[in-house]
C-alpha positions in Angstrom: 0.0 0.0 0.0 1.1 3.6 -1.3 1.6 6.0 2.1 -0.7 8.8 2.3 2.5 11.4 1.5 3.6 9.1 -1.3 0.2 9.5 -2.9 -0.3 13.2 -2.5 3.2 14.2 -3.7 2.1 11.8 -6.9 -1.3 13.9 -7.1 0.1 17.2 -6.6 2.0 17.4 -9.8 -0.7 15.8 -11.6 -3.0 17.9 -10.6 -1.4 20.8 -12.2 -0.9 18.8 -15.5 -4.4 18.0 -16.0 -5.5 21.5 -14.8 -3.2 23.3 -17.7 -4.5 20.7 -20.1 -8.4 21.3 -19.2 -7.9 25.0 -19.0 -8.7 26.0 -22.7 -11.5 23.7 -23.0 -14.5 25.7 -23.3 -12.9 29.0 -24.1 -14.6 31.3 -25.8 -12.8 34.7 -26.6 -13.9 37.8 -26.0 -15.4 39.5 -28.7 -14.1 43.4 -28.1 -11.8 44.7 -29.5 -10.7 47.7 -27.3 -8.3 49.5 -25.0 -7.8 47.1 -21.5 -8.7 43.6 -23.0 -6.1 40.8 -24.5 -7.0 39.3 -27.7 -6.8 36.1 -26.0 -8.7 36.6 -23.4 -12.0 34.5 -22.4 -14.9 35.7 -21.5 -15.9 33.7 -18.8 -13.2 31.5 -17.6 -15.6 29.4 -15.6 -12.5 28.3 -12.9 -14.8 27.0 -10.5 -16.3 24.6 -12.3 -12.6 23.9 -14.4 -11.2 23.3 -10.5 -14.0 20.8 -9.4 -13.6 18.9 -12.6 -9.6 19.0 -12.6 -9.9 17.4 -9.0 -12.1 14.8 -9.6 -10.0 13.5 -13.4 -6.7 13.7 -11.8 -8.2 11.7 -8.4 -9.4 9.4 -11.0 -6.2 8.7 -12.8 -4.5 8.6 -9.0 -6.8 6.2 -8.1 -5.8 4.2 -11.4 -2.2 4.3 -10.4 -2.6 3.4 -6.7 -4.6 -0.1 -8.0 -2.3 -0.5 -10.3 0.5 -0.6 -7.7 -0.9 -2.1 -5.3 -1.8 -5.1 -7.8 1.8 -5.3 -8.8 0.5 -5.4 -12.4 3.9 -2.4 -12.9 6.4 -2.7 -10.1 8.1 0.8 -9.8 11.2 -0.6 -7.9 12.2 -3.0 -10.2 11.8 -0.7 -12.9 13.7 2.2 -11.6 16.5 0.1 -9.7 19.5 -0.9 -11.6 
């Protein structure tokens, strides 16, 4: 069995990858063209709903590798010890 720290310091990381990976998905730009706006920026960024979904994919695919693991179906110290 992973420890709890082993797990988090997995999810942390991947967090942040899936989070910059979801982030444009949805985006629609904003259609002024004017003083004070980027051309690449959204109109509604809808983070709340971006975080909630991030959080629950990457504790998915955490979840994945901790069975995985634990099954012994890839064996990280054999792989990575020479």
């Amino acid at each position: 069995m992973m420890k709890a720290s082993t797990i988090f310091f997995i999810w942390l990381p991947l967090w942040w990858l899936t989070f910059f990976m979801i982030l444009p998905i949805g985006v629609e730009r904003h259609g002024e063209e004017c003083k004070g706006y980027a051309a690449g920026a959204p109109a509604k960024a809808n983070l709340k709903k971006k975080i909630l979904w991030n959080t629950l994919f990457s504790g998915v695919i955490m979840a994945i590798i901790v069975i995985v693991t634990d099954l012994k179906i890839v064996n990280w110290h054999e792989m990575f010890a020479q």
